[in-house]
VEXPA-548705 format. One line per field, with one value per residue (C-alpha): residue number from 1; x, y, z. Coordinates in steps of 0.02 Angstrom, whole numbers, plus 50000, padded with zeros to 5 digits. Each point is the difference from the previous one (the first is absolute). Example, Ala and Ser with C-alpha at 12.3 -4.5 7.8 and 13.67 -1.06 7.14 Angstrom:
<nodes>
pos = (1|2)
X = (50615|50069)
Y = (49775|50172)
Z = (50390|49967)
</nodes>
This chain:
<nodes>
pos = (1|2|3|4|5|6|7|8|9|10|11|12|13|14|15|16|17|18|19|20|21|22|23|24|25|26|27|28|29|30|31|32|33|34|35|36|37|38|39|40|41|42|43|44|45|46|47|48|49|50|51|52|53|54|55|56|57|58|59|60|61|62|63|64|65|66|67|68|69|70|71|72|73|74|75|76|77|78|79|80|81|82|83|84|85|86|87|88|89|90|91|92|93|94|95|96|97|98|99|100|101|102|103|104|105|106|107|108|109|110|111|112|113|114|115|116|117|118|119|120|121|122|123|124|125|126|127|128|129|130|131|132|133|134|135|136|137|138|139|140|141|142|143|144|145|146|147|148|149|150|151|152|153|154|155|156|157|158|159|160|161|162|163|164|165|166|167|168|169|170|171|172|173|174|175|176|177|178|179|180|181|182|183|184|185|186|187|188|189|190|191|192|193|194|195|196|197|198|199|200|201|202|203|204|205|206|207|208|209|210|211|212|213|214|215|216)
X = (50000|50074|50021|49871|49861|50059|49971|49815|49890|49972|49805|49963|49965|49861|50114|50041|49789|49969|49915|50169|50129|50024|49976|50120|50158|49993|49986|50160|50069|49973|50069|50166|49983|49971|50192|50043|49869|50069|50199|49928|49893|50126|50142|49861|49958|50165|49937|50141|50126|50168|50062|49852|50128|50041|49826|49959|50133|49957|49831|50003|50122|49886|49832|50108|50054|49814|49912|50143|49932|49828|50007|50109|49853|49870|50030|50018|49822|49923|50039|49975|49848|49937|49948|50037|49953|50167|50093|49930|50085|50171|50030|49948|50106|50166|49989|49962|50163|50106|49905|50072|50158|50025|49956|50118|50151|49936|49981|50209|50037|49917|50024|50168|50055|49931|49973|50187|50032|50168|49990|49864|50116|50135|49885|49937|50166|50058|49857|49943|49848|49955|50052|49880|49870|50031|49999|49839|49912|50076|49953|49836|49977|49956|49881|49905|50022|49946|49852|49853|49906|50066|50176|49939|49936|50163|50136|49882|49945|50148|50141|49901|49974|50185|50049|49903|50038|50164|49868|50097|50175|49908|49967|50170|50067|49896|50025|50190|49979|49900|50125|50154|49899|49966|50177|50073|49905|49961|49859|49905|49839|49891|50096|49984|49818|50007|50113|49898|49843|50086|50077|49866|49908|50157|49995|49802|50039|50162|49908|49864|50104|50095|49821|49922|50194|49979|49818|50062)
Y = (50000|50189|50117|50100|49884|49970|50190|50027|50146|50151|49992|50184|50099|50120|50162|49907|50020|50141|50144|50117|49878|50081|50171|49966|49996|50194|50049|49912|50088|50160|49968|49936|50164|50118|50022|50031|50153|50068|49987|50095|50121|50063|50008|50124|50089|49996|49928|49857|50090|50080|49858|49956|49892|49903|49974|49945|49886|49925|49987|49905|49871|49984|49965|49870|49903|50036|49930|49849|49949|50027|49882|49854|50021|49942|49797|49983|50107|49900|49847|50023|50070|49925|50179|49951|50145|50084|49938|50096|50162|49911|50030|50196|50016|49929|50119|50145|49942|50013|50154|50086|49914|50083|50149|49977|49983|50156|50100|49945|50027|50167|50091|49932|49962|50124|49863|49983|49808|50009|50083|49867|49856|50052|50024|49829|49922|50110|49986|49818|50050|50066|49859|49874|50120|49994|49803|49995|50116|49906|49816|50099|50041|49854|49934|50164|49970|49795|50059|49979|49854|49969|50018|49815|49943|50033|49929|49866|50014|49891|50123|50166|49919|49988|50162|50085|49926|50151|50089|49914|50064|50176|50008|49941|50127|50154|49964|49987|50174|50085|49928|50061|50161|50022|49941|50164|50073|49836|50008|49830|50005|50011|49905|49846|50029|49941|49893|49879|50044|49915|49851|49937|50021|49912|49897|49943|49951|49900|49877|49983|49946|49873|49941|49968|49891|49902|49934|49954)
Z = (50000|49954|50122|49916|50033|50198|50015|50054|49895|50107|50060|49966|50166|50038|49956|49831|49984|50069|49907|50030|49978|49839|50027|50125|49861|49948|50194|50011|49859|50045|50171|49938|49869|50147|50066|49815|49990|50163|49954|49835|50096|50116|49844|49925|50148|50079|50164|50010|50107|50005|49892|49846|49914|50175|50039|49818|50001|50182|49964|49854|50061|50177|49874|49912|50126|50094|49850|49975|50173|49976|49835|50079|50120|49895|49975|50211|50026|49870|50050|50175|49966|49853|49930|49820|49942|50095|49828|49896|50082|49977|49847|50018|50152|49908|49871|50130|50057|49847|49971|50162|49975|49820|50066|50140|49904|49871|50127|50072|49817|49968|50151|50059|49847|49875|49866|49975|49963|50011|50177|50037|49947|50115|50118|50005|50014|50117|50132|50059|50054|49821|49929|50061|50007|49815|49985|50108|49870|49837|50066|50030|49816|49927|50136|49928|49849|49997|50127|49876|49952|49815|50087|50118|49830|49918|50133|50080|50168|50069|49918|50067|50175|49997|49920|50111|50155|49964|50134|50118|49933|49986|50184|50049|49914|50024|50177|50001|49884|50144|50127|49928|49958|50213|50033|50017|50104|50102|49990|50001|50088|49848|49903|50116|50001|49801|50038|50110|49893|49861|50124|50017|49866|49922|50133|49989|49802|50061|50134|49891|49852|50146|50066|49818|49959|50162|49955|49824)
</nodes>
């Protein structure tokens, strides 16, 4: 027997039927869109501080790695839950990630930078911390990219689960990025807190993968 058939279907839960479980999706969007339309609001109004381009640049990188969690969330809460409906925000929520994350690095390589690739280069091999930041955000780009359906059509769902279990990677390294980032002014309180957050939600996926092996 395949592992495929062992695997019981999901029995669909009453938030799967419910009358809003749809309507649910574009609250969700706009949520995740709301921290973009405030980092643009205060550019415009020029309510973002002494330091715009700091508090572009922080804020960004904070709704990346707030939105990184918030999707490796969404597999635990729906299986512990058995709100199926819970996947359907995935999805959204990954590419609200690479979205901040893109806009994260833009805003490093406008405002620090001033669009100067050869400055940006040296910069990246200069500075650790930039470095991986940069590797998160291109391991990121194709999980966007193959994050449709005709992309699962395309690879087969065996060869997208594994590309895009790169999440992992991702989170590994973003954390590392705001780590190093915090290391100079040690500074490591908030950074733990996303730390454990992704421990053990790391963690969860690990023992589960051990438990489903041991009843094999």
């Amino acid at each position: 027997m395949s592992q495929a058939a062992r695997v019981p279907r999901p029995v669909p839960s009453r938030l799967n039927r419910a009358p809003g479980a749809k309507a649910a999706k574009p609250l969700v969007f706009v949520a995740a869109a709301l921290p973009f339309a405030w980092l643009l609001w205060g550019a415009i109004a020029d309510t973002l501080g002494p330091n715009p381009a700091e508090a572009l640049i922080r804020g960004t990188g904070d709704w990346t790695l707030r939105l990184l969690c918030l999707t490796l969330a969404v597999t635990p809460l729906r299986q512990l839950t058995g709100w199926h409906v819970l996947a359907r925000w995935r999805r959204m929520l990954g590419l609200f990630t690479f979205f901040y994350g893109a806009l994260h690095f833009l805003s490093f390589a406008w405002l620090d930078m001033g669009l100067d690739l050869d400055a940006i280069l040296r910069d990246i091999a200069k500075r650790p911390f930039i470095l991986v930041g940069s590797l998160a955000l291109l391991l990121m780009l194709p999980l966007a990219a193959t994050s449709f359906n005709r992309a699962i059509k395309t690879l087969g769902a065996a060869r997208w689960q594994a590309l895009h279990r790169a999440v992992y990677a991702v989170a590994l390294l973003a954390l590392l990025h705001f780590f190093w980032m915090r290391a100079g002014k040690n500074d490591f309180g908030e950074w733990s807190v996303y730390a454990l957050i992704v421990a053990l939600l790391l963690g969860w996926r690990l023992w589960r993968r051990v438990a489903a092996t041991g009843k094999r």
